[in-house]
LOLUM-526970 format. One line per field, with one value per residue (C-alpha): residue in one letter; chain; residue number from 1; x, y, z. Coordinates in steps of 0.2 Angstrom, whole numbers. Example, Ala and Ser with C-alpha at 12.3 -4.5 7.8 and 13.67 -1.06 7.14 Angstrom:
! LOLUM-526970
res = (A:S)
chain = (A:A)
n = (1:2)
xx = (62:68)
yy = (-22:-5)
zz = (39:36)
//
This chain:
! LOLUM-526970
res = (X:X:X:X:X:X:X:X:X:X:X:X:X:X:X:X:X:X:X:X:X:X:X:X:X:X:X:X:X:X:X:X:X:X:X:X:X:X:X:X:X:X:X:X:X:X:X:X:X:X:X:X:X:X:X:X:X:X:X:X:X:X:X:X:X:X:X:X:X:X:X:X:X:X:X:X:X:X:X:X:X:X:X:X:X:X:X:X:X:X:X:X:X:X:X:X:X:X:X:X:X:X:X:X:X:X:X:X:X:X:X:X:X:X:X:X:X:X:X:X:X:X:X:X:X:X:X:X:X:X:X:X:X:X:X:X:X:X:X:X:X:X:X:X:X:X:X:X:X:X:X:X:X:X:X:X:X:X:X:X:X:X:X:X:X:X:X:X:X:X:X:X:X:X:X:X:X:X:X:X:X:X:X:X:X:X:X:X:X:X:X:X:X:X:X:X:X:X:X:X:X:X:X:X:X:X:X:X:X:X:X:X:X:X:X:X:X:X:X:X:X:X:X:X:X:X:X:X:X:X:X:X:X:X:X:X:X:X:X:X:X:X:X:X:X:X:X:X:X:X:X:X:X:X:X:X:X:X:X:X:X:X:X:X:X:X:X:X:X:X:X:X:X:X:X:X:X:X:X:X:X:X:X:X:X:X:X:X:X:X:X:X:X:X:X:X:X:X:X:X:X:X:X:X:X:X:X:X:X:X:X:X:X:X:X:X:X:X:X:X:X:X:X:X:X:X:X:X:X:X:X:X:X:X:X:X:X:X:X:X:X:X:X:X:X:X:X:X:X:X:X:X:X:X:X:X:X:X:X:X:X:X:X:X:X:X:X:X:X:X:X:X:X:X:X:X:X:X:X:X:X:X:X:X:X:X:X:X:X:X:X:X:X:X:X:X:X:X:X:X:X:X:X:X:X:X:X:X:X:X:X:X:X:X:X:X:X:X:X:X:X:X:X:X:X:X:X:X:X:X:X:X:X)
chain = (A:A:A:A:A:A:A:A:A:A:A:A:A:A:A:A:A:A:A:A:A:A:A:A:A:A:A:A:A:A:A:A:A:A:A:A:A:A:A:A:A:A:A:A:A:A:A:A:A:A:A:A:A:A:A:A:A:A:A:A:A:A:A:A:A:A:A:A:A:A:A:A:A:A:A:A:A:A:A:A:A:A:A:A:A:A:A:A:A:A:A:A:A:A:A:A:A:A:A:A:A:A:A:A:A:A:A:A:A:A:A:A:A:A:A:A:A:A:A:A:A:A:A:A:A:A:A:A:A:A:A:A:A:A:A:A:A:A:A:A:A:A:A:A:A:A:A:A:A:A:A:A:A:A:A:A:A:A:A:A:A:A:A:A:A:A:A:A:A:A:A:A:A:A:A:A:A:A:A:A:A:A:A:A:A:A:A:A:A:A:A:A:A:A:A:A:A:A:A:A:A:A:A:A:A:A:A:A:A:A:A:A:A:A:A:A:A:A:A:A:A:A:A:A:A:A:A:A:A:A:A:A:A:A:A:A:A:A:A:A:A:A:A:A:A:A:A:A:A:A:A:A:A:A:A:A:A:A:A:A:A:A:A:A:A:A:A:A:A:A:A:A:A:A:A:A:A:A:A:A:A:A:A:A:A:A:A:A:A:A:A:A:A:A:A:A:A:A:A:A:A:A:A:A:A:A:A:A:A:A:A:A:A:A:A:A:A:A:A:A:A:A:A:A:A:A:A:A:A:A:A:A:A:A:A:A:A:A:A:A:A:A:A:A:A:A:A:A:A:A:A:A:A:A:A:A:A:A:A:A:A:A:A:A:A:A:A:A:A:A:A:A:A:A:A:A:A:A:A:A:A:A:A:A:A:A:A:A:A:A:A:A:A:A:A:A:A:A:A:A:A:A:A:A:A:A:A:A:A:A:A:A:A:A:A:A:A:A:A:A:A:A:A:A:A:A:A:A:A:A:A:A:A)
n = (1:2:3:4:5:6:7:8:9:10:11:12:13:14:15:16:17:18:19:20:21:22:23:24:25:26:27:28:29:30:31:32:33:34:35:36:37:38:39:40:41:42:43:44:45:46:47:48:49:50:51:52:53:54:55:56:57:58:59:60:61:62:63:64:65:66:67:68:69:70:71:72:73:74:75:76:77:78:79:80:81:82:83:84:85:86:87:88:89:90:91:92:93:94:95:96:97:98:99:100:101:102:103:104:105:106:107:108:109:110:111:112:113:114:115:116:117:118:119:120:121:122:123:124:125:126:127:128:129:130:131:132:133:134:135:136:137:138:139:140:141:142:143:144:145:146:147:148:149:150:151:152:153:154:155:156:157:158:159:160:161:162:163:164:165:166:167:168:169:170:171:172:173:174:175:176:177:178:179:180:181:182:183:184:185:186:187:188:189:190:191:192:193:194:195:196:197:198:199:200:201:202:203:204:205:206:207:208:209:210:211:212:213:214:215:216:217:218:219:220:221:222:223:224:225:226:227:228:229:230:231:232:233:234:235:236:237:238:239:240:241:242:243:244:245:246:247:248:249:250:251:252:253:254:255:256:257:258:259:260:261:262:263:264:265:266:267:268:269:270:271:272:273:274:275:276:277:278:279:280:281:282:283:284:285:286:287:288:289:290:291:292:293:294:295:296:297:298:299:300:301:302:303:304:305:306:307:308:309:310:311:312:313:314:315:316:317:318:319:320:321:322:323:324:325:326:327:328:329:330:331:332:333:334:335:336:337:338:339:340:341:342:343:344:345:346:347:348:349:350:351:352:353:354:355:356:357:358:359:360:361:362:363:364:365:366:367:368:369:370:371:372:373:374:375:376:377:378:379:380:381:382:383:384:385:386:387:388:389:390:391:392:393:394:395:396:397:398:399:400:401:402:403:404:405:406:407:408:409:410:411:412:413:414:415:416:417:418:419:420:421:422:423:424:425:426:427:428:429:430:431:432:433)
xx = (622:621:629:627:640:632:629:633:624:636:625:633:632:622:609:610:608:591:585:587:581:563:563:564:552:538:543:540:524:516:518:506:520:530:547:563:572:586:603:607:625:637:652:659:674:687:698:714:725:743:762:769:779:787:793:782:784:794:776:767:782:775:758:759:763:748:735:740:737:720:715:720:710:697:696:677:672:663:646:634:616:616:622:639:651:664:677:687:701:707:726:730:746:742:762:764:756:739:732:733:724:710:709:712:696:684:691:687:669:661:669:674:658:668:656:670:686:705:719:734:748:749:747:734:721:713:711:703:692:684:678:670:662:655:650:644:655:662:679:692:711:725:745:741:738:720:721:729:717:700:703:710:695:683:679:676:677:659:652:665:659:645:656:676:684:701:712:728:738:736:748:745:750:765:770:766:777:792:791:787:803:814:808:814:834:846:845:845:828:832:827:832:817:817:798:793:785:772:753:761:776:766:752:769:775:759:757:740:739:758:775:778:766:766:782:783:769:782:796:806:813:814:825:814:821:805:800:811:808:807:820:834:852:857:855:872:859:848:863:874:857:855:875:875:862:867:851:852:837:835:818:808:799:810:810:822:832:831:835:854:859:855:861:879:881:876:893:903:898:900:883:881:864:861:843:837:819:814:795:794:810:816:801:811:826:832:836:842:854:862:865:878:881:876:860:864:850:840:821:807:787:780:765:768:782:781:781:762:751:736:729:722:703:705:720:722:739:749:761:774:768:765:781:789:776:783:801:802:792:801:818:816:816:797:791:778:769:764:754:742:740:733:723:716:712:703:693:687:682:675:663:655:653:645:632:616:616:634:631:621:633:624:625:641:646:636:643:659:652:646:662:675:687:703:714:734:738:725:707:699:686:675:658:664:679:675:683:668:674:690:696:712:727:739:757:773:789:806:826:836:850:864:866:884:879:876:859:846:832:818:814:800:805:789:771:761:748:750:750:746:763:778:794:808:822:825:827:844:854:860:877:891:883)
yy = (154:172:181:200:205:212:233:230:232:220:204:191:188:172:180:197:186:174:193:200:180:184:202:195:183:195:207:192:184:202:207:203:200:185:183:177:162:167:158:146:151:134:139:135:145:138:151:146:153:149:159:160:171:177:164:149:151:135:126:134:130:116:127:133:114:107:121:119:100:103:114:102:87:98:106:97:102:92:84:85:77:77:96:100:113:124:127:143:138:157:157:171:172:178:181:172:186:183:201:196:183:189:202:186:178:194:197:179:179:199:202:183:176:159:142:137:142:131:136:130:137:139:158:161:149:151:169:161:150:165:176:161:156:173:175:158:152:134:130:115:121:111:111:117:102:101:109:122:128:120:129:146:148:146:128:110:94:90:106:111:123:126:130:131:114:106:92:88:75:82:85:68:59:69:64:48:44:53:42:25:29:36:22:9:14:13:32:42:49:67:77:93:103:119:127:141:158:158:148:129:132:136:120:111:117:118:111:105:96:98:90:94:82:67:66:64:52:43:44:56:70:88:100:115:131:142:146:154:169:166:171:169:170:164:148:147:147:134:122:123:119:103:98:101:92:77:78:61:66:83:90:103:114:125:135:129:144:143:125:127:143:131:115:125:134:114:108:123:121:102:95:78:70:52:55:72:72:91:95:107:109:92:91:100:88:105:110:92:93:110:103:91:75:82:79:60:52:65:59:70:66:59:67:60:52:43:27:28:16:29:37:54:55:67:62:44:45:35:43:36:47:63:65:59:71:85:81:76:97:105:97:99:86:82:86:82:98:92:77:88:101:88:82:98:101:84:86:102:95:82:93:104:87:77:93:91:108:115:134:132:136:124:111:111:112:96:87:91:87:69:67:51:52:42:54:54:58:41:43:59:57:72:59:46:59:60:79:88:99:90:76:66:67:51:50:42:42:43:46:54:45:48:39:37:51:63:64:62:50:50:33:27:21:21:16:12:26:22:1:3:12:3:3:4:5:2:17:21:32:48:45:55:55)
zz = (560:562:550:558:571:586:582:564:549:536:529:519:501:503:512:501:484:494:496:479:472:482:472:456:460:466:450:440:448:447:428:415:403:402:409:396:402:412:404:422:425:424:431:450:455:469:479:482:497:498:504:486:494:512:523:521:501:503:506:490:481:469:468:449:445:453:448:430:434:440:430:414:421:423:408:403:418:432:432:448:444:427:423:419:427:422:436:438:451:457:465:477:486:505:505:521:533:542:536:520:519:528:514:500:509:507:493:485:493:492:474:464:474:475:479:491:497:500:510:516:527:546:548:538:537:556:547:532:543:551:537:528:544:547:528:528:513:513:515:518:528:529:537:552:567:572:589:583:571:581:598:593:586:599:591:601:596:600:589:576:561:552:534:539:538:541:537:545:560:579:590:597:581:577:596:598:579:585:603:593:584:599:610:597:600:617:625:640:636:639:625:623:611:603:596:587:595:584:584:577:590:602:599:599:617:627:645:639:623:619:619:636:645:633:635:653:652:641:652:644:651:642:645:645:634:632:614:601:591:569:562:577:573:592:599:610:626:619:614:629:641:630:628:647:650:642:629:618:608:599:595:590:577:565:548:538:538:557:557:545:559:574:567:561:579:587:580:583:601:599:603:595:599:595:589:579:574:569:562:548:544:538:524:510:501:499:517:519:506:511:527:519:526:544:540:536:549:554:555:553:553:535:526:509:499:481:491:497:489:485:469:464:465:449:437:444:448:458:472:461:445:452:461:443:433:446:444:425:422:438:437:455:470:476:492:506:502:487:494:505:494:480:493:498:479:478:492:486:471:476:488:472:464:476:483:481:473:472:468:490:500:515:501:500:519:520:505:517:531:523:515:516:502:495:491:489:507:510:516:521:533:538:539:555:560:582:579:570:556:555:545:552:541:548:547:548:553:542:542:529:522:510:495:485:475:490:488:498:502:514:520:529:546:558:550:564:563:542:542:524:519:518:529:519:533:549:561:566:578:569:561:567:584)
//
């Protein structure tokens, strides 16, 4: 890897501190006095990228819980060959906005000299890949589908990285769930869908590797909108193509603010779909519940509920227990954020344990590189993964539903990418439809 930009003087800090390492060494080798013993440092610190605040705060939201979590079960530390570690997991909050965290990444690596760095969040992490790659830092991303983060890059997936990594589903997964599940109920098969302008949206809507010619390999038809700008207030256009159209099926990729203002204008203007299955926004119980009972059957994709049968690498926990640890401290709902984000902390981890030498930065990328892990979200597999650099994430489907107290429950509808976790109801036409 090279790590000088063409007509630029800047070097990394690995290859700054090998330079000053050979200094000492030739200082050392050529005095006639002795040399102290250096005191070998023991501490490995972890960066940590995530939108504490801005619009994507809703995904950083159980942060401080599981941070305190990590941090207490590693309090002794971790032990590689014999020597035990100190970790010092640092927390910086890229507020949602690409720019900043390209300056929370150099910030992390030329001044907190971190031995690997973790981010999660769509906007941001591409951001975060880069400036590791280029100063040849490890790091592991997640929440942001594979393609999206691979190709913008300039990355395949014969070649990869050399240090930036990535766990999450692909376009394909998220596609092929939401058309297992639609294909299970009577429909017209005319969807009427509804992405982003920003990079996930536009993964989501591309003519390549999207939505668009999936489905049509499907046999659906979609009723083609264009993308949506973050933030909209207006969807009238949007909503009277798909009443007009006849749309059965309603998809697409919303913020959950985005998601309340189309779904309230969609019933003033009386579109009733049978079927509603929206990415992103239909994670949080939250956005669910102040939807009332419109939101009673709407199906979104699964990352991780309490319900899946896998335990934490670090603390041990169940699913189960670490939703019911969040709830019991927070006094808040869990939610599918806080599966990856535990994964993401476990596999970086488990990549300073299981280096050869975890303060070498090419130690640690292959200890990623090498690495198949059982984590809460299920197995991680960087080692026999086809997409080099990337570790799939699989999914499932699942349908909201009212119970008699008004609350709200994600169940499990659609587990054929995820045979190991349960389905805990059949899937169902939205009520009200």
């Amino acid at each position: 890897m090279t790590n000088k930009l063409p007509g630029s003087s800047l070097i990394s800090r690995r290859t700054l501190l090998g330079s000053a390492a050979i200094g000492a060494a030739g200082v050392a080798a050529s005095s006639s006095f002795p040399m102290p013993a250096l005191a070998q440092s023991a501490k490995l610190k972890v960066g940590y990228i995530s939108p504490v605040t801005g619009l994507f705060a809703t995904f950083a939201e159980a942060d401080p819980f599981l941070l305190k979590q990590i941090r207490t079960a590693l309090n002794d530390g971790i032990v590689n060959n014999g020597k035990r570690y100190e970790v010092d997991i640092i927390d910086v909050d890229d507020q949602t906005n690409p720019d900043r965290s390209t300056s929370a990444t150099q910030q992390l690596i030329n001044s907190d000299e971190v031995n690997i760095v973790l981010a999660q969040g769509a906007l941001g992490i591409k951001n975060v890949s880069a400036q590791c790659e280029f100063a040849g830092v490890p790091s592991i991303t997640t929440m942001d589908p594979w393609q999206g983060w691979l190709f913008p890059q300039g990355g395949t997936p014969e070649t990869g990285f050399q240090y930036a990594n990535h766990f999450f589903w692909g376009i394909e997964d998220i596609i092929s769930t939401y058309v297992g599940m639609w294909s299970s109920l009577e429909t017209n098969k005319k969807i009427g869908s509804c992405f982003t302008n920003d990079p996930p949206g536009q993964t989501f809507f591309s003519d390549t590797i999207g939505f668009p010619p999936a489905l049509r390999d499907a046999g659906f038809e979609m009723v083609d909108v264009g993308l949506f700008e973050p933030g909209s207030n207006d969807f009238s256009r949007q909503i009277a193509a798909f009443r007009d159209s006849g749309c059965d099926i309603m998809t697409g990729l919303f913020d959950p603010p985005d998601w309340v203002v189309f779904w309230r204008q969609a019933m003033q203007a009386g579109f009733k779909p049978k079927v509603v299955t929206v990415a992103k926004a239909l994670l949080f119980p939250a956005g669910v519940q102040s939807l009332g009972i419109e939101a009673n059957g709407m199906s979104t994709e699964v990352w991780w509920t309490p319900s899946y049968p896998f335990r934490s690498s670090i603390t041990g926990q169940s699913c189960a227990e670490l939703a019911s640890a969040y709830e019991a401290e927070t006094g808040k709902r869990w939610t599918q954020p806080i599966g990856v984000v535990h994964a993401l902390l476990e596999a970086g981890i488990n990549a300073l344990r299981t280096a050869d030498d975890p303060t070498d930065p090419d130690s640690v990328a292959d200890a990623i590189k090498n690495m198949t892990l059982d984590t809460v979200v299920g197995t991680l597999d960087w080692a026999n993964s086809p997409i080099k650099s990337v570790a799939k994430m699989a999914i499932a489907g699942g349908q909201w539903h009212v119970d008699p107290n008004g609350n709200f429950d994600l169940d499990v509808v659609y587990n054929k990418e995820m045979p190991d976790v349960p389905v805990t109801a059949p899937f169902q036409m939205k009520i009200g439809a």
